[in-house]
C-alpha positions as CSV (number, residue, x, y, z in Angstrom):
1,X,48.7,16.6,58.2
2,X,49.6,20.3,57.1
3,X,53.3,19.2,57.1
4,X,52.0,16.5,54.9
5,X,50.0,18.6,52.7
6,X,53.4,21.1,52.7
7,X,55.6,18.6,51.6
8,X,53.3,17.3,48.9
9,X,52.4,20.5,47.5
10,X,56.1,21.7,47.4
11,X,57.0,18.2,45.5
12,X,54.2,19.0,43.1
13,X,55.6,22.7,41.8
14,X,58.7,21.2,41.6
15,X,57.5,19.0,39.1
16,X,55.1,21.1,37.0
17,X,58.5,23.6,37.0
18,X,60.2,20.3,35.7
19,X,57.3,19.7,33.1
20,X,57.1,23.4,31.5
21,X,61.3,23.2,31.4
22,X,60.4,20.2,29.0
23,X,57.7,21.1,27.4
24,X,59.3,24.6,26.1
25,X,62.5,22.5,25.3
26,X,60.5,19.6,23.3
27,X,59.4,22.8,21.0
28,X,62.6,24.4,20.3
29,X,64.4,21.5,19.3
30,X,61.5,19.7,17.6
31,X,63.7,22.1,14.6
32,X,64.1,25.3,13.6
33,X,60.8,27.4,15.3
34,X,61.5,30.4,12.8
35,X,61.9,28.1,9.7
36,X,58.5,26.5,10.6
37,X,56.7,29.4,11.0
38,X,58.0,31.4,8.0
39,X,56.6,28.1,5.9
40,X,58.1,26.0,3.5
41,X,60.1,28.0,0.7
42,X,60.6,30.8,3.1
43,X,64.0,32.5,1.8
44,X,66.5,33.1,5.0
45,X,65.8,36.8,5.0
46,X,62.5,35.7,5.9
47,X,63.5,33.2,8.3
48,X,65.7,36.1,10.0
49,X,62.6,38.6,9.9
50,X,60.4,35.8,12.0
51,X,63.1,35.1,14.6
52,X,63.3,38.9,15.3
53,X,59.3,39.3,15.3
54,X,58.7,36.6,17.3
55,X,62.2,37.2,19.8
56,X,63.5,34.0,18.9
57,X,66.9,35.3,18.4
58,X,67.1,36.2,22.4
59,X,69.0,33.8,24.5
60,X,67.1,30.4,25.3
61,X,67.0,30.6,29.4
62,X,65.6,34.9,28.3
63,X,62.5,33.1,26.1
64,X,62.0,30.3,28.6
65,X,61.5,33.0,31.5
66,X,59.3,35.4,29.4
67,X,56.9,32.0,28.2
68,X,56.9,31.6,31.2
69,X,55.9,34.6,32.9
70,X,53.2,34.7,30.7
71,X,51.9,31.4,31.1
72,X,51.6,32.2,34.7
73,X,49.6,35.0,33.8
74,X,47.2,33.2,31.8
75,X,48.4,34.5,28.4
76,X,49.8,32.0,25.8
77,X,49.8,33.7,23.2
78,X,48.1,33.7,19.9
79,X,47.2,30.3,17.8
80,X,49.2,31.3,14.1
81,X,46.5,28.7,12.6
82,X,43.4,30.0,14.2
83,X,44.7,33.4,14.2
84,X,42.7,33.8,17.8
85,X,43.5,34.2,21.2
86,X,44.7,31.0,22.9
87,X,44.0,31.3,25.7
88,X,40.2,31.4,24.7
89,X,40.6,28.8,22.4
90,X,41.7,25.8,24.6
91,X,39.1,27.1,27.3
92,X,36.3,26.5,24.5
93,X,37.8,23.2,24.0
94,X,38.5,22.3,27.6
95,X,34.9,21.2,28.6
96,X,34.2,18.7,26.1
97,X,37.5,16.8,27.0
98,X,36.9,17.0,30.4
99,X,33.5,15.2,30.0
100,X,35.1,12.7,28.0
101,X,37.4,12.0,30.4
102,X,34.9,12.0,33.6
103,X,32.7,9.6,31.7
104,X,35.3,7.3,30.6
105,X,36.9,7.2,34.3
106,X,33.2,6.7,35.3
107,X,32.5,3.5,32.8
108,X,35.4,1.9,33.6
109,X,35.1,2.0,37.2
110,X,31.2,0.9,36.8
111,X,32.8,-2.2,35.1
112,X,36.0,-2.8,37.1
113,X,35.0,-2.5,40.3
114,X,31.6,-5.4,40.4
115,X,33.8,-7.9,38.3
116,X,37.1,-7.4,40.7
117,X,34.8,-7.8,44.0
118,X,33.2,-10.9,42.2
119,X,36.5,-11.8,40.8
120,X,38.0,-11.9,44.6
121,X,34.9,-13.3,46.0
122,X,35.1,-16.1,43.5
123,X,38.6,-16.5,43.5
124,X,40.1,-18.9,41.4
125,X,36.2,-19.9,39.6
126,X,35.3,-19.5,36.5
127,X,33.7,-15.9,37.3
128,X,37.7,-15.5,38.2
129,X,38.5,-16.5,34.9
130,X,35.9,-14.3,32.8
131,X,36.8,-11.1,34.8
132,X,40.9,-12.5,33.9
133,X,39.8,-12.8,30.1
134,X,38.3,-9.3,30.1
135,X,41.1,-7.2,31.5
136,X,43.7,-9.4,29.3
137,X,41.0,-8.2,26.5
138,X,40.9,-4.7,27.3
139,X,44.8,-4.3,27.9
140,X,45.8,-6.3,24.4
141,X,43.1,-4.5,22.4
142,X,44.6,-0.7,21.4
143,X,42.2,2.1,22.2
144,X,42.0,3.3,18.3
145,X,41.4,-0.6,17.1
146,X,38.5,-0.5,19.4
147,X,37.4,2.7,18.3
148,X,37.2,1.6,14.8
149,X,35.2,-1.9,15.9
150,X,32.6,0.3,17.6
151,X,32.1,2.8,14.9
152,X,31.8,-0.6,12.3
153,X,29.6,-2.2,14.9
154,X,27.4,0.6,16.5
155,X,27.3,3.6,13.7
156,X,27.8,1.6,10.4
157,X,25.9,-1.9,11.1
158,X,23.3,-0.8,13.5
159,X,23.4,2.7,12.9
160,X,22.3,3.2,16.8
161,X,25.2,6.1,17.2
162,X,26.9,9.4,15.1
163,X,30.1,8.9,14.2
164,X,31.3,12.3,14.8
165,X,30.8,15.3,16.5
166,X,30.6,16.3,20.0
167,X,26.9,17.8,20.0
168,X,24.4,15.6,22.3
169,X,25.0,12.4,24.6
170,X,25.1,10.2,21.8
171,X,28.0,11.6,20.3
172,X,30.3,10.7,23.5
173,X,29.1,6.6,23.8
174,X,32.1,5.3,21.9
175,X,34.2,7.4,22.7
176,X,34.1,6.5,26.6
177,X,33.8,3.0,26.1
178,X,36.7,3.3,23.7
179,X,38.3,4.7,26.5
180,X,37.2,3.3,29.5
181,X,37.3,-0.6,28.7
182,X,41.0,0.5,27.9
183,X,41.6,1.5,31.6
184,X,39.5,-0.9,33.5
185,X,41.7,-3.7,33.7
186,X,44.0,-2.2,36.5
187,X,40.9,-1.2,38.2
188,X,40.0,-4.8,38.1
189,X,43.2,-6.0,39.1
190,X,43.3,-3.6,41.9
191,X,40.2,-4.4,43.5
192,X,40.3,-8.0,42.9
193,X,44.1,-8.1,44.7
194,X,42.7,-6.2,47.4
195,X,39.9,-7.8,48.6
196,X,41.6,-11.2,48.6
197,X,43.5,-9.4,50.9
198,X,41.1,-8.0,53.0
199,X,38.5,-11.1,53.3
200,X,40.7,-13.0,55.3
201,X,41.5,-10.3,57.4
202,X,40.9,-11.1,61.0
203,X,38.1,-8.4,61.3
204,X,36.4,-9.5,58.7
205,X,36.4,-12.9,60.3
206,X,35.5,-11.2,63.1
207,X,32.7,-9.6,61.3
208,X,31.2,-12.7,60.1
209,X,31.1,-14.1,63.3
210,X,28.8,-11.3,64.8
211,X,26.4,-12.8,62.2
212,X,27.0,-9.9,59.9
213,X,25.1,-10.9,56.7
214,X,28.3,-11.3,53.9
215,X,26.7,-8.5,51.6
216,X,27.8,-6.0,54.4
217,X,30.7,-7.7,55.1
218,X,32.2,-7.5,51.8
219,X,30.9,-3.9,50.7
220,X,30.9,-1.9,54.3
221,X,33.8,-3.8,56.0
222,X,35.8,-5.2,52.8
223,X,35.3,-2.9,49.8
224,X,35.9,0.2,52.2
225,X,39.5,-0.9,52.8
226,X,40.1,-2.2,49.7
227,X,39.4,0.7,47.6
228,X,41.7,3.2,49.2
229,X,44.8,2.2,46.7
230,X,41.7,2.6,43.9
231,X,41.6,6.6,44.8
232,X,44.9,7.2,43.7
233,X,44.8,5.2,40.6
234,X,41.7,6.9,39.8
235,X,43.7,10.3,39.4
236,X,46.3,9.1,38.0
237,X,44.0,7.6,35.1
238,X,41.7,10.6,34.9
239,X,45.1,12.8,34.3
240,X,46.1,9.7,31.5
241,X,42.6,9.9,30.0
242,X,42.8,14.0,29.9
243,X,46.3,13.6,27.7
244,X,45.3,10.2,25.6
245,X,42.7,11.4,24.1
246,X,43.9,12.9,21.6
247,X,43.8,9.9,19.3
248,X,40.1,9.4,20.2
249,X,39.2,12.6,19.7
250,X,40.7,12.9,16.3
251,X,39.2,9.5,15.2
252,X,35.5,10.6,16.2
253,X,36.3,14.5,15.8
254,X,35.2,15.3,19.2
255,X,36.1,19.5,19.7
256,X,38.1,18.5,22.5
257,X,41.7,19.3,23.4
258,X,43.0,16.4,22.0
259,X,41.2,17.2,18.8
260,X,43.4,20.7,19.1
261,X,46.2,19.5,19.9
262,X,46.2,16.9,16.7
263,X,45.1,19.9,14.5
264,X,47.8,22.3,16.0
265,X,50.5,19.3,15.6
266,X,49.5,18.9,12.2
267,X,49.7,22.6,10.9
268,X,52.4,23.4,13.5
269,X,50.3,25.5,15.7
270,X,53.6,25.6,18.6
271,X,51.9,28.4,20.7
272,X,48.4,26.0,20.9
273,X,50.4,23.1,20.8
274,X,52.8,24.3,24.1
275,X,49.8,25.4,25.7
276,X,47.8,21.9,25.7
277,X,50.9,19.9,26.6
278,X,51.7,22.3,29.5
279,X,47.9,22.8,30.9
280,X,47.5,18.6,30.3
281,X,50.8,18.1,32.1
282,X,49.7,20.4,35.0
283,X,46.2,18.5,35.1
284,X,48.1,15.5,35.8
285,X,50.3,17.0,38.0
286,X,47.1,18.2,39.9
287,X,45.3,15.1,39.9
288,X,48.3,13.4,41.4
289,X,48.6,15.9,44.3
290,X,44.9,15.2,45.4
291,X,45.3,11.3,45.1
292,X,47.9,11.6,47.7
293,X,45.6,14.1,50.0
294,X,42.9,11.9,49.9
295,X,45.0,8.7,50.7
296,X,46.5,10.5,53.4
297,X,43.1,11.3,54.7
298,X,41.8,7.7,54.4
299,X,45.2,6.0,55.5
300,X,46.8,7.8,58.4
301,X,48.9,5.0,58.5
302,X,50.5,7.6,54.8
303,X,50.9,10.6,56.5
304,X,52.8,9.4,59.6
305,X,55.1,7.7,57.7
């Protein structure tokens, strides 16, 4: 297991090393970093003065090394839009897009993972069918068009819900359903292909011949088995819902880090903008790593191969 856990964690710096290389690079040539900063109508004395300020005129592999010696230290700078620290800035931000994320991961296993068991225990039914139409539904219907019907149906219509903001519960119940319905249907898919698997295992036949009644038979002996493969999809979405976001949070102006990163995009904020791509990017990165842990803890079958 720890040679497991060593090779894992080895693969995993050598792709968050992979993702700042990228990150700094997608930056740099997005255009000219100085030009940008000096604003529009800047004349090229200007220009020059902003690339010697802000060491832009070093060589590219010198600025990549000193970002990132930085970054490792925790310091990223300071936001040209917010003119603050940013550092404390995305930390402010983090929480709200964290619970966002949590609660989104959480709705759309709540849905996913009843209609997949029912889906494989009624296989080929019209309960089959239903749970069929709702992941096509969820996985043809973009995340923003959704938004938009919920904010018609639940905040305009009904007036039940806020449109905006990020201040009480309320504010985050369209947001995760937007979200999470989005998601679900690999859940769904997941758990219904695995428990058709699984219920006609032999020990499950085995099971039901011990007189086992079938509610502990499919939850206990069945669901157990089956929802190994959900683990890792589970991080891998949570990492997904962490960097999507940031079109939800712009359309119901949560004070996320998606929400950031639109704002720094939109008034070329690069320091805030670097710094939520890389810290997303390492989240997912992360997230991945203890997906495979826990499988490999589950499974031992993973680890010894």
């Amino acid at each position: 297991m720890l040679m497991f856990i060593a090779k894992r964690l080895g693969l995993a710096l050598l792709v968050a090393l992979a993702v700042s290389v990228v990150c700094f690079l997608l930056v740099r040539l997005s255009g000219d970093v100085a030009a940008a900063l000096a604003g529009e109508g800047a004349r090229q004395v200007d220009i020059d003065a902003v690339r010697r300020n802000y060491g832009l005129d070093r060589p590219l592999i010198v600025q990549y090394l000193d970002w990132l010696w930085r970054t490792l230290q925790g310091d990223f700078g300071t936001s040209l839009y917010f003119k603050t620290d940013v550092t404390a800035l995305i930390f402010a931000k983090l929480p709200t897009t964290l619970m966002l994320g949590l609660c989104s991961l959480l709705f759309a296993l709540a849905i996913s993972i009843p209609l997949g068991v029912a889906a494989a225990i009624f296989a080929n039914s019209w309960i089959d069918r239903l749970a069929l139409g709702i992941a096509v539904l969820g996985q043809a219907l973009p995340n923003f068009f959704f938004a938009l019907l919920l904010i018609m149906l639940f905040a305009i219509q009904l007036r039940w819900l806020p449109v905006s903001g990020s201040d009480t519960w309320a504010h985050f119940v369209m947001p995760t359903i937007a979200l999470g319905y989005y998601i679900a249907p690999a859940f769904m898919r997941l758990v219904r292909a695995g428990m058709v698997e699984v219920l006609s295992a032999d020990y499950i036949r085995t099971a039901r011949a011990k007189g086992l009644n079938e509610g502990m038979v499919v939850f206990k002996h069945g669901l157990r088995n089956a929802a190994i493969p959900v683990v890792a999809l589970a991080a891998v979405q949570l990492g997904f819902l962490l960097g999507g976001s940031v079109v939800i949070e712009a359309i119901f102006a949560l004070d996320g880090l998606g929400y950031l990163a639109y704002q720094s995009i939109t008034h070329k904020d690069f320091p805030v903008t670097q710094a939520v791509v890389m810290l997303l990017s390492v989240f997912y990165v992360l997230l991945t790593l203890l997906a495979d842990l826990a499988n490999a803890w589950l499974d031992p079958r993973i680890r010894v191969s």
